[in-house]
C-alpha positions in Angstrom: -7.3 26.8 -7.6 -8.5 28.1 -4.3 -5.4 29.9 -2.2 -2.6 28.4 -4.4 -4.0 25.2 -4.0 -5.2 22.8 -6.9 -8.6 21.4 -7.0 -11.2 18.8 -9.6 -14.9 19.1 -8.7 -16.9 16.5 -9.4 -19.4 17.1 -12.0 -22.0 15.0 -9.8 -22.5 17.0 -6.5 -22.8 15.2 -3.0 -26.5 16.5 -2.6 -28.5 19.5 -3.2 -29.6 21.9 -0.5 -32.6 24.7 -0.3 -32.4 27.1 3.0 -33.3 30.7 3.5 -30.5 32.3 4.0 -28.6 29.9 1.4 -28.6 32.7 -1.1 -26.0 34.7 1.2 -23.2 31.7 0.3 -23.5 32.0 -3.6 -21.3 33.6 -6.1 -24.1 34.6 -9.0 -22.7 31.8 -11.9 -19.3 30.7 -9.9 -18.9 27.9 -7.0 -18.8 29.2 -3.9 -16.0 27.5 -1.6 -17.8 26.9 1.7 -16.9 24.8 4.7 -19.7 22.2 6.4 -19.8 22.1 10.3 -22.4 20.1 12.0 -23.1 21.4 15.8 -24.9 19.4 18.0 -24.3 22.5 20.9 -27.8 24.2 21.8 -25.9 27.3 22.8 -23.8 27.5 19.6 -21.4 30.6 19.3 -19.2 31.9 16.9 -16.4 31.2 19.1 -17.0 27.6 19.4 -17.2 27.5 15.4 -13.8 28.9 15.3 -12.6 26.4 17.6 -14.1 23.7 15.5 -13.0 25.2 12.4 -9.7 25.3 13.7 -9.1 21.8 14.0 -10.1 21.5 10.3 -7.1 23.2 9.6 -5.0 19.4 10.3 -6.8 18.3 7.0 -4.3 18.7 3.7 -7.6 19.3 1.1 -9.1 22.0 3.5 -8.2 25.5 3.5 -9.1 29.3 5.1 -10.1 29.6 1.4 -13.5 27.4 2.2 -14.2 29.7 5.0 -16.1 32.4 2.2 -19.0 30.8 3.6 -19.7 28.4 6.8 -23.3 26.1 6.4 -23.6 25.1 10.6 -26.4 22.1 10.8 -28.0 21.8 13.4 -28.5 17.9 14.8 -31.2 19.1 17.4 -34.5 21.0 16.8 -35.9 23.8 18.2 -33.2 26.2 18.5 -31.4 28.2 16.5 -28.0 29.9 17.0 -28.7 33.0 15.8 -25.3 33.8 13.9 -24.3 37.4 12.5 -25.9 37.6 9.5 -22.8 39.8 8.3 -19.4 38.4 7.2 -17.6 37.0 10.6 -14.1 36.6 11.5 -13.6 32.8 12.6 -10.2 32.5 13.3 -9.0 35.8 14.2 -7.4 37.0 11.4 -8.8 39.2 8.1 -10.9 36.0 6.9 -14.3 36.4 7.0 -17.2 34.3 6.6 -21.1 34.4 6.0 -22.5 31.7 8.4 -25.4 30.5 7.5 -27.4 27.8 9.8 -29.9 25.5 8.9 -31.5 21.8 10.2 -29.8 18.7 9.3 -31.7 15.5 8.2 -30.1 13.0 11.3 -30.4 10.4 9.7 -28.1 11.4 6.9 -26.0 15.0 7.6 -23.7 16.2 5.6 -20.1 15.5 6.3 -17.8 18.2 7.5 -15.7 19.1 5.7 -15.3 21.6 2.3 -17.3 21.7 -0.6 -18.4 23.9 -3.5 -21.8 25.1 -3.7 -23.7 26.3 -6.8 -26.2 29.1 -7.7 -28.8 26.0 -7.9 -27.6 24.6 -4.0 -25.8 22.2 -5.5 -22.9 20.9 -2.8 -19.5 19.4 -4.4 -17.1 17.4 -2.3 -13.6 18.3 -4.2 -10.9 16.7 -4.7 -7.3 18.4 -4.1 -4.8 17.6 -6.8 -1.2 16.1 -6.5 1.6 15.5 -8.5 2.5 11.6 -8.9 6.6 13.2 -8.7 7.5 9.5 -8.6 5.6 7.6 -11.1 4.1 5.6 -9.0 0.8 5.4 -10.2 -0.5 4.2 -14.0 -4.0 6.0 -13.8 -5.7 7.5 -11.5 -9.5 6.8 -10.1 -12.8 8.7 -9.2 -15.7 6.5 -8.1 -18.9 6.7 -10.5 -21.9 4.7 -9.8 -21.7 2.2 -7.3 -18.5 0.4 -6.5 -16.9 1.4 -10.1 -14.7 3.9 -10.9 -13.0 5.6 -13.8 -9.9 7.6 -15.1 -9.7 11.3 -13.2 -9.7 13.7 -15.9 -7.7 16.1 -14.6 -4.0 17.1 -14.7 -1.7 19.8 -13.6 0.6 21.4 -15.5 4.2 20.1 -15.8 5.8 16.8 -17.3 5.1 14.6 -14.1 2.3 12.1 -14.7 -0.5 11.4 -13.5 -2.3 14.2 -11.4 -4.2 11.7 -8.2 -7.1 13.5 -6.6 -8.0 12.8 -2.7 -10.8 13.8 -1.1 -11.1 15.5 2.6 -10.4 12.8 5.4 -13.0 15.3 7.0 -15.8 13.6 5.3 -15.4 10.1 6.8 -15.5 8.6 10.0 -14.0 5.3 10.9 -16.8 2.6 12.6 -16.6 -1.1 13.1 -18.5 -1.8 9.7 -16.2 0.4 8.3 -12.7 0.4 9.8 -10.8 1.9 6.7 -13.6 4.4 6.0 -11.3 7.8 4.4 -8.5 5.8 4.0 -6.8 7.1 0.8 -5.9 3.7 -0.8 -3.6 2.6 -3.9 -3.9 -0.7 -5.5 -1.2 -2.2 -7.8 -2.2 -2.3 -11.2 -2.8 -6.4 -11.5 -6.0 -5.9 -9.6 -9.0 -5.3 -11.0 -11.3 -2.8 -11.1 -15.0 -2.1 -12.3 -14.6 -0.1 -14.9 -11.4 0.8 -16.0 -8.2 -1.4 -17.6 -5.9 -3.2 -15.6 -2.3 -2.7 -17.3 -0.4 -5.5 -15.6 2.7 -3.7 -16.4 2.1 -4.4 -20.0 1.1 -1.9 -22.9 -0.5 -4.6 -25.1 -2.6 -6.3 -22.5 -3.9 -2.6 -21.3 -4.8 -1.9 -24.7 -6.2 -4.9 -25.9 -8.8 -6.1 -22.8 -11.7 -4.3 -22.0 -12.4 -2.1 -18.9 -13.0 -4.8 -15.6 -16.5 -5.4 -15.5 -16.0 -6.1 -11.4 -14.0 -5.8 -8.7 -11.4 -8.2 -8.0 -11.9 -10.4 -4.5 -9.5 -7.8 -2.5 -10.5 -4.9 -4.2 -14.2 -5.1 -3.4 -13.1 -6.0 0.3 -11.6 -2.9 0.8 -13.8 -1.0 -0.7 -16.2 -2.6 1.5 -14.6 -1.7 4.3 -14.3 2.0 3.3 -11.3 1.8 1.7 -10.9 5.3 -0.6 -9.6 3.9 -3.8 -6.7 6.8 -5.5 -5.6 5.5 -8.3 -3.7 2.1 -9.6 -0.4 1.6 -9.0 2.6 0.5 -11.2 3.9 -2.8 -11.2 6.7 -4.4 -13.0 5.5 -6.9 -16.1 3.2 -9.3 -15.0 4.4 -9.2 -11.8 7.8 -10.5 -12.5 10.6 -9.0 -10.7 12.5 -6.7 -12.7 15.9 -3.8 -12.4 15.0 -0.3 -13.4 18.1 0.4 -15.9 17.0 -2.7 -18.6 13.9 -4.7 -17.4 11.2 -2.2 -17.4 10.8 -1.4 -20.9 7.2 -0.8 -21.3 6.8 1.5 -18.4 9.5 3.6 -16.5 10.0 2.0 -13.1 9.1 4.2 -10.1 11.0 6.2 -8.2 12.3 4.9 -4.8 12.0 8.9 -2.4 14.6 7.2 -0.2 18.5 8.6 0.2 19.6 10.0 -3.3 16.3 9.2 -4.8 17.9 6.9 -7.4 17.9 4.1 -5.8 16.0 0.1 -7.1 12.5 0.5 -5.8 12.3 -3.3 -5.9 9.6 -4.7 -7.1 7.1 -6.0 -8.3 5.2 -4.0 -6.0 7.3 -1.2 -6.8 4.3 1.8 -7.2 3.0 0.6 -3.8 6.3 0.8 -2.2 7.5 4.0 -3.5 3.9 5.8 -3.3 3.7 4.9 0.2 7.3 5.9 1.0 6.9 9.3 -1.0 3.2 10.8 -0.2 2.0 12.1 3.0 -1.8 11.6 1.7 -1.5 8.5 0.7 -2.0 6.0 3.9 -2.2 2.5 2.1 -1.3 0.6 -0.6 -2.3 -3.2 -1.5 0.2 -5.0 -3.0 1.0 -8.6 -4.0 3.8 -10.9 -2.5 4.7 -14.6 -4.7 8.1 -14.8 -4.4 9.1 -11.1 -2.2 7.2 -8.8 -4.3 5.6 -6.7 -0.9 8.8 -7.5 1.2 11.4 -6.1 -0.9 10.1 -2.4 -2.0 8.7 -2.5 2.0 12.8 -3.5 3.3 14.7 -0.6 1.0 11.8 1.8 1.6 11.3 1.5 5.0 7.6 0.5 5.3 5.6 -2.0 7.1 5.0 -4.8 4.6 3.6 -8.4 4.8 3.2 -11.6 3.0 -0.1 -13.4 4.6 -0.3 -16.7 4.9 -1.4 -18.2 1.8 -4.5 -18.5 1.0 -6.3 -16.1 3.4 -8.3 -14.4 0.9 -10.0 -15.5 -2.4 -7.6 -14.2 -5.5 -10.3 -13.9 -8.1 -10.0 -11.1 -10.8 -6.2 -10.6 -9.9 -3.5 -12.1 -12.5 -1.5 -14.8 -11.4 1.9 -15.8 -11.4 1.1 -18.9 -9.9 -1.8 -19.3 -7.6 0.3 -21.7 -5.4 2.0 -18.8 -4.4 0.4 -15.7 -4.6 -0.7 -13.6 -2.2 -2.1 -10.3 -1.7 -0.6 -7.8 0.9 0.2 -4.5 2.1 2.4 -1.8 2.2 1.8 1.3 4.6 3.3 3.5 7.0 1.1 3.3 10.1 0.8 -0.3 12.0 -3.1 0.4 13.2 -3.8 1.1 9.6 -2.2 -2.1 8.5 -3.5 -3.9 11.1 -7.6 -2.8 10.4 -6.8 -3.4 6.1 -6.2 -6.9 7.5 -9.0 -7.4 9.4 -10.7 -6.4 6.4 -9.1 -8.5 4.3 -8.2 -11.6 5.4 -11.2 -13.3 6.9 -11.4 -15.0 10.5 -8.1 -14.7 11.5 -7.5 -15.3 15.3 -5.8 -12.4 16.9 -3.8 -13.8 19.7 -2.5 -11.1 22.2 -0.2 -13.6 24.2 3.1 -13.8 22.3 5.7 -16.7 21.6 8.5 -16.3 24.4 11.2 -18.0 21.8 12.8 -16.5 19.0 14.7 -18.1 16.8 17.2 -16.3 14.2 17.9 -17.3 10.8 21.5 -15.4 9.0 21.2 -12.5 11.4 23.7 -10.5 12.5 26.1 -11.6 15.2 27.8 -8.8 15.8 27.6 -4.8 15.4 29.9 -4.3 12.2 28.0 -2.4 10.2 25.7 0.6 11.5 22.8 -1.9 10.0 23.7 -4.9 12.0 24.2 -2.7 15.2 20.4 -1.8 14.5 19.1 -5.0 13.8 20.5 -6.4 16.9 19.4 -3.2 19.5 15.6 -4.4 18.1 16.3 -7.8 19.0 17.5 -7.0 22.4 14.0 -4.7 22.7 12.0 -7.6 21.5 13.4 -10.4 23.9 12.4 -7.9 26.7 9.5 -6.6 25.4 8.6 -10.7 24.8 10.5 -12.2 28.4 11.9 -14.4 26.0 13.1 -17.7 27.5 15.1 -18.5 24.4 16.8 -16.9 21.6 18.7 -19.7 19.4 20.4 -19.5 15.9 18.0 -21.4 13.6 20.7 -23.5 11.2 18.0 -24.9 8.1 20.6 -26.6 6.1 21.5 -28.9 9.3 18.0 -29.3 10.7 16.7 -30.4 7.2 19.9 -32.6 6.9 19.2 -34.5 10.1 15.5 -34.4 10.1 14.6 -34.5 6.6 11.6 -36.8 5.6 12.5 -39.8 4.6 13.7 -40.3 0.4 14.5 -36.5 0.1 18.0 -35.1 -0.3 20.2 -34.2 2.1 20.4 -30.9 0.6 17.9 -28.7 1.2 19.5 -26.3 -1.5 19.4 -29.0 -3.8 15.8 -30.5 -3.2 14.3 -26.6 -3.8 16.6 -24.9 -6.3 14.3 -25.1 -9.5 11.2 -25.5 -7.5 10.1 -21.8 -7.5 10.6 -21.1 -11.0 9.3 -23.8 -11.9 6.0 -23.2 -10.8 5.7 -19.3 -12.1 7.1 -19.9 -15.3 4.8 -23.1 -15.6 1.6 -21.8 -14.1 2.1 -18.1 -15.5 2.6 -19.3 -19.8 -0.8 -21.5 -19.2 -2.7 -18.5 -17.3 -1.6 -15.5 -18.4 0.8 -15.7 -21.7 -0.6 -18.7 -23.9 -4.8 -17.3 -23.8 -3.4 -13.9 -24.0 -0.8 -14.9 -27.4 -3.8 -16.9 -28.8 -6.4 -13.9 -28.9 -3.8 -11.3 -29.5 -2.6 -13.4 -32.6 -6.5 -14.1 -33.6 -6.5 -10.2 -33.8 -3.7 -9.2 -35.1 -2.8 -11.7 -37.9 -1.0 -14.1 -35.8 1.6 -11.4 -34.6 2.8 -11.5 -30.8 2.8 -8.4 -28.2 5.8 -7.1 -26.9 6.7 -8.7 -23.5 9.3 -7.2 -21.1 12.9 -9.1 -21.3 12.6 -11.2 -17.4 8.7 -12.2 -18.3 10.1 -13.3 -21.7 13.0 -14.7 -20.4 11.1 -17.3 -17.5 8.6 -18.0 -20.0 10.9 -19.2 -22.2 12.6 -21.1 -19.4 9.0 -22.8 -18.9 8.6 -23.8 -22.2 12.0 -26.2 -22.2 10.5 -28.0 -19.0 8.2 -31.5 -19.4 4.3 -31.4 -18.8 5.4 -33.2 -15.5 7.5 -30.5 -13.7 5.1 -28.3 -12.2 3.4 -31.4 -10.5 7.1 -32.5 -9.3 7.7 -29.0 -8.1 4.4 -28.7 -6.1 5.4 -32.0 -4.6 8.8 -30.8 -3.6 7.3 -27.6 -2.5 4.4 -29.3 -0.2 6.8 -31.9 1.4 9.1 -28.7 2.3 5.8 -26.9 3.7 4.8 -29.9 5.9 8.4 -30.8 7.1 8.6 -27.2 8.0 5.5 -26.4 10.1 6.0 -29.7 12.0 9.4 -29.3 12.7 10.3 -25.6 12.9 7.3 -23.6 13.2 4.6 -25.4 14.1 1.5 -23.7 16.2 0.6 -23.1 19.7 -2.6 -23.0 21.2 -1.8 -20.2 23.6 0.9 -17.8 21.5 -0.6 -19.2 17.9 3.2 -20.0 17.3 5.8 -21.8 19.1 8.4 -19.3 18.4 9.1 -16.1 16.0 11.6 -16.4 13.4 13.5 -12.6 12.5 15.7 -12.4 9.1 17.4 -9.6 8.0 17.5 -8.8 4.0 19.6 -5.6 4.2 22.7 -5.0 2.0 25.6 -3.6 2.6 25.8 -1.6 -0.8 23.3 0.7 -1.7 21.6 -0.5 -5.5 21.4 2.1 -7.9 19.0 2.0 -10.7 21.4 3.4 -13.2 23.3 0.3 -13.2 23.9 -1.8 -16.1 23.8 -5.3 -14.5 23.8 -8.5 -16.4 20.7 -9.7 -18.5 17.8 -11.3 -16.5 18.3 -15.3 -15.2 15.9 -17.9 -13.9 15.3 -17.3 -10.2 16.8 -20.5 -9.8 17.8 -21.4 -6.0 16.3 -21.5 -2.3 17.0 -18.6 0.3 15.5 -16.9 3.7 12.7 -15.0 1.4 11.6 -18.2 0.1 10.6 -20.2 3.1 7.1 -18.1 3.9 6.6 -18.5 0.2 6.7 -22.5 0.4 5.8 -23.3 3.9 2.8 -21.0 3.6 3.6 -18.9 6.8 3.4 -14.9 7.5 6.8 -12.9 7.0 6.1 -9.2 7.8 8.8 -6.4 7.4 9.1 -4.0 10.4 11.6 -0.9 9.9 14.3 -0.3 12.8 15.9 2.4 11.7 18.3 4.0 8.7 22.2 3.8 7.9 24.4 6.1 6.0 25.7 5.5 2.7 28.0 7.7 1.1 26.2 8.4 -2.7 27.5 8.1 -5.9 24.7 10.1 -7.2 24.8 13.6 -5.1 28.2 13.0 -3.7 27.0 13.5 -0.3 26.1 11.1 3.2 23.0 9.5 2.4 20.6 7.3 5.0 18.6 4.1 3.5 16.0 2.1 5.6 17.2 -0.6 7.3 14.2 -3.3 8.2 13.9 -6.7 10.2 11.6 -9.9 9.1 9.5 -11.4 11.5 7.9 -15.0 10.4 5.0 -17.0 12.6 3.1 -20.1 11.8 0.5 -20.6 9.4 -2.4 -18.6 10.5 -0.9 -16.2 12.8 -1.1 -13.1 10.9 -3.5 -11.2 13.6 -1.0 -12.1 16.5 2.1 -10.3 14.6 -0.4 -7.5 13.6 -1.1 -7.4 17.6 2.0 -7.8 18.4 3.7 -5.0 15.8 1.2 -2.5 17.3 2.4 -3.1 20.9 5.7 -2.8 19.7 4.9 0.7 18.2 2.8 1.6 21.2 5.8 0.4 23.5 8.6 3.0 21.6 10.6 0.2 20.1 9.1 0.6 16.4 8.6 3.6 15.0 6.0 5.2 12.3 8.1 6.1 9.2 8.1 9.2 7.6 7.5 9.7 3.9 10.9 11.6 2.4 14.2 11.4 1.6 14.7 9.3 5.0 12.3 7.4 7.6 12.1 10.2 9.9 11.3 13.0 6.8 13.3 15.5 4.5 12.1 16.5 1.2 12.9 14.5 -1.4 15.6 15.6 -3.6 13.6 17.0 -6.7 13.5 20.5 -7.5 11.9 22.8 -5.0 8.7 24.4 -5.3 7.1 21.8 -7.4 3.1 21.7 -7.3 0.7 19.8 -5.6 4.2 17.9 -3.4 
C-alpha cells in the first residue's frame, strides 16, 4: 500500500541503477517509492520539476506518495542541475522529496513514471491493484519472458475476484510502430495465450489442456503493436450465446455496470463488454463476433463495437464456432483507440475519407415514440448533414430478395436462411471443438464426458440429428445470400468504398433482467438484421447515441440504459467507418461514453467505499 492505494511489485525489476547520490533515495532493507522524470532542459529548476510532476498527477497508478524521492535524468551532457541536496517541496504542499540527478543512457532512458527502488539500485515498475467488482475477468496476466505471460499473484482482500494489475500509462509512449503502446488491454478468454490456460468458458477444458504454448494470430498482433495485455476476460461456453439466470452454469455471468446493475450483459463477449463499460483503466477489450457476440454487450452497454469483415485477420490459436463466421473484434470506449487496434489488427485495409452520400435504413424507427427512437432518429438527421446525403431510403429485404432473387432460390428470404446459421455452428463446432475434446477427455477419464453448459449442449445436440450433407447445403445457401447481397444492396465504390451506409437499430423497449427465469435454450433458428454482416461478410459497427429511462424493477427507481445505432458498409470498408466514426466524434454528433451506472458516468450501484474501484 502506498497512500491508501494498493500495489504488486514485480519480483524482476525494470533495470538496475548505480549513481552517487543514489544512496540519498533508499530506505535501508525497504523499497523506496520514487518518481522518474527525464529533463532534457539545460537550465533545469525545481520549479520546472514541479510543473512536470504535476501533470503526473493525471496518471491513476501514480501518487504524491512516489514523490519520497525524484531520480531527474539528464538527456544532454555536460551540465548538471545542481538540485537541493535536502528534501524539497515539489508541489507546494508538506511533501517533500530528495532529488537526486544523474545521466541517462539516450539510447534507452528510463520511462517516467513511478517505481520502487531497492537497497541494491534495483528499479521496479508496479502495478496498482483493482478490484474485478464485475466479474469480468477469469485470470489475470503479468508478462514474463518475452511475449508470454502468466497468472498475477496477487489479490486484495474481499470476496470480489480476481484482483487485475495495470501498470503506469506514464511508462509508454504511442509511435507509428507502436500505436497501442500503454494501452491497458483485455482479451476474451477463447484466445490464446503463451503461457497460461484458455478457459473457453468451460471448467473441464481449462483444467484439462495445457498452458498455450503461443499466442494466438490476434493476440500476438496486439501485443505487437503495444497492446498492454490485463488479464482474460469471461466469455459465455464456447462462445455460445447464453442468459445469466440458467445458461451460465460453469461460471457466473458478468455483471452489466449499466442502469440497476442487473441487467443481461449479452454475450458471448460478455467480460469485454461489461469490463469496458465498468473500468476507467481499462481502454480496450478484443472480443469475438459469429453470430452478434461483439454487437450485443457493445448495444446494452453503450460501447463502440464492430464485426470486421470476415476474414481480415488470420484466426489461428482462437476456438471456433464456425470459421465461416467468426470474427475477431472490439469493444472500447474511445473511437481513436478503436480505430489504431484496427490498424493493428486487420491488415491492409484501405481507409477511405470520402464517405457514401446514401443511406439506406433497415426496421428503423419512423417516428419519435419512444425516448429511443427519438434518439436514433436526431443521429440520423446529424448524419445526413454531416454526410450531404442525396438519399435516405427505407431498405425493404424481404421485397428486394423477392423480386431480385437469383434464379432457383425461394421467394422467401426467411425461408431460404432460417436453419442456415445454426446449422453451420452446431455442425462446424461438434467436429472442432466437442468431438477431439470428448474423445481425449474420455481416453482420460475412463470414457466419462465433461460437463457442458445447457445452450452448447443443446445446439450440439441439434447438430448431431442433421445429415453429413447440411453444413455443405448451408454454406451454399449462405454464399449465394452473400453474393446476391453485395451485388445488389451493398456493393462497393471506388470513391466512398461503399455505395451507401446501411443503419439498424437493435434496441428494446423493455429493459432484460438477468434474474429472469425465461424458457430453456432453443436453436437459433431464423434470419434477422444481425445476421446479414454475418452472411454477406460486410462490417456492422455499433455507435452509442445516447441513454433512455426505464423505470427499475430492481431499485424501484428511474433508471437510464444505452441506447446504440448500427452502421453496415461493404466488404472491406472497415477503415472508412473507423474514419468516418472519428469525424463523427470529432464533429459533436457521437460522444465518448463514460464507464458507470450510465454513458455519461455515476458510480455503479455497489456498496460505497469498496477498494481498488
Amino acid at each position: 500500500m502506498l497512500g491508501d492505494v494498493p500495489y504488486y511489485v514485480p519480483a524482476t525489476p525494470y533495470t538496475t541503477i548505480s549513481a552517487p547520490g543514489l544512496g540519498r533515495l533508499q530506505i535501508l532493507n525497504g523499497l523506496s517509492p520514487i518518481t522518474v522524470v527525464n529533463s532534457k532542459a539545460r537550465n533545469a529548476s525545481v520549479a520546472s520539476l514541479g510543473s512536470i510532476v504535476a501533470d503526473f498527477a493525471k496518471d491513476d497508478v501514480w501518487n504524491t506518495g512516489f514523490l519520497h524521492g525524484v531520480l531527474v535524468q539528464r538527456t544532454g551532457s555536460g551540465y548538471d542541475p545542481g538540485f537541493p541536496l535536502g528534501p524539497t517541496a515539489l508541489l507546494g504542499s508538506n511533501q517533500t522529496s530528495v532529488i537526486v540527478s544523474i545521466l541517462s543512457n539516450a539510447s534507452s532512458p528510463i520511462p517516467n513514471g513511478p517505481y520502487f527502488l531497492s537497497s541494491n539500485g534495483a528499479l521496479h515498475q508496479p502495478l496498482r491493484l483493482y478490484s474485478d467488482f464485475a466479474t469480468a475477468f477469469t485470470q489475470p496476466l503479468i508478462p514474463t519472458s518475452g511475449d508470454s505471460y502468466a497468472a498475477l499473484p496477487a489479490a486484495l482482500p474481499g470476496i470480489e475476484s480476481p484482483t487485475i494489475g495495470v501498470p503506469s500509462r506514464l511508462y509508454y509512449t504511442r509511435t507509428a510502430s507502436k500505436p497501442l503502446a500503454g494501452v491497458r488491454t483485455g482479451i476474451k478468454d477463447i484466445y490464446d495465450i503463451a503461457g497460461v490456460k484458455t478457459s473457453n468458458g468451460n471448467r473441464a477444458w481449462y483444467r484439462f489442456y495445457p498452458p498455450a504454448t503461443a499466442n494466438s494470430v490476434p493476440v500476438q498482433r496486439l501485443i505487437d503493436a503495444g497492446a498492454i495485455l490485463v488479464g482474460k476476460m469471461k466469455t459465455s461456453q464456447f462462445a455460445n450465446g447464453e442468459r445469466p439466470t440458467a445458461d451460465w452454469v460453469d461460471y457466473h455471468a458478468p455483471f452489466n455496470p449499466r442502469g440497476d446493475g442487473y441487467q443481461d450483459p449479452s454475450s458471448s463477449s460478455s467480460g469485454p463488454g461489461a469490463g469496458a463499460a465498468a473500468y476507467p483503466w481499462l481502454d480496450l477489450t478484443l472480443g469475438s463476433d459469429t453470430g452478434g457476440s461483439v454487437r450485443g454487450p457493445s448495444q446494452v452497454q453503450g460501447l463502440f463495437g464492430n464485426r470486421p469483415t470476415h476474414g481480415l485477420v488470420d484466426l489461428t490459436g482462437v476456438m471456433p464456432l464456425a470459421p465461416e463466421l467468426d470474427t475477431a473484434g472490439f469493444l472500447c470506449r474511445d473511437p481513436s483507440i478503436w480505430k489504431a487496434a484496427g490498424i493493428a489488427l486487420y491488415a491492409n485495409l484501405p481507409f477511405y475519407s470520402t464517405y457514401p452520400q446514401t443511406i439506406q435504413t433497415l426496421g428503423f424507427p419512423t417516428n419519435a415514440s419512444t425516448e429511443a427512437s427519438s434518439l436514433a432518429l436526431a443521429f440520423l438527421s446529424k448524419l445526413q448533414t454531416f454526410l450531404n446525403a442525396k438519399t435516405t431510403t427505407a431498405l425493404n429485404l424481404t421485397t428486394s430478395w423477392a423480386s431480385s432473387k437469383p434464379a432457383g432460390a425461394p421467394t422467401s428470404l426467411a425461408t431460404f436462411l432460417n436453419t442456415t446459421y445454426p446449422t453451420i455452428i452446431t455442425k462446424q463446432q461438434t467436429r472442432l471443438v466437442r468431438d477431439p475434446f470428448f474423445a481425449a477427455y474420455a481416453s482420460l477419464y475412463d470414457n466419462r464426458k465433461p460437463f457442458i453448459d445447457p445452450v452448447p449442449l443443446l445446439r450440439w445436440s441439434f447438430g448431431d440429428t442433421l445429415p453429413p450433407s447440411a453444413l455443405a447445403s448451408a454454406l451454399t445457401n449462405k454464399t449465394v445470400f452473400q453474393t446476391w447481397f453485395n451485388s445488389n444492396i451493398l456493393p462497393n465504390s471506388s470513391t466512398t468504398c461503399s455505395e451507401s451506409l446501411i443503419l439498424y437499430t437493435a434496441f428494446s423497449s423493455e429493459p432484460e433482467y438477468r434474474d429472469e427465469y425465461l424458457e430453456p435454450p432453443t436453436v437459433p433458428f431464423g434470419f434477422g438484421t444481425s445476421r446479414i454482416s454475418v452472411f454477406a461478410e460486410v462490417p456492422d459497427v455499433v455507435v452509442p447515441v445516447g441513454q433512455a429511462r426505464y423505470f427499475s424493477n430492481v431499485t424501484e427507481h428511474e433508471e437510464m440504459l444505452p441506447v446504440s445505432v448500427n452502421l453496415m458498409a461493404a466488404r472491406g470498408c472497415d477503415g472508412m467507418l473507423f474514419n468516418l466514426i472519428e469525424d463523427l466524434t470529432t464533429a459533436g454528433i457521437l460522444s465518448i461514453p463514460q464507464t458507470g451506472r450510465t454513458i455519461a458516468g455515476g458510480e455503479i450501484l455497489l456498496k460505497r467505499g469498496m477498494m481498488g474501484l
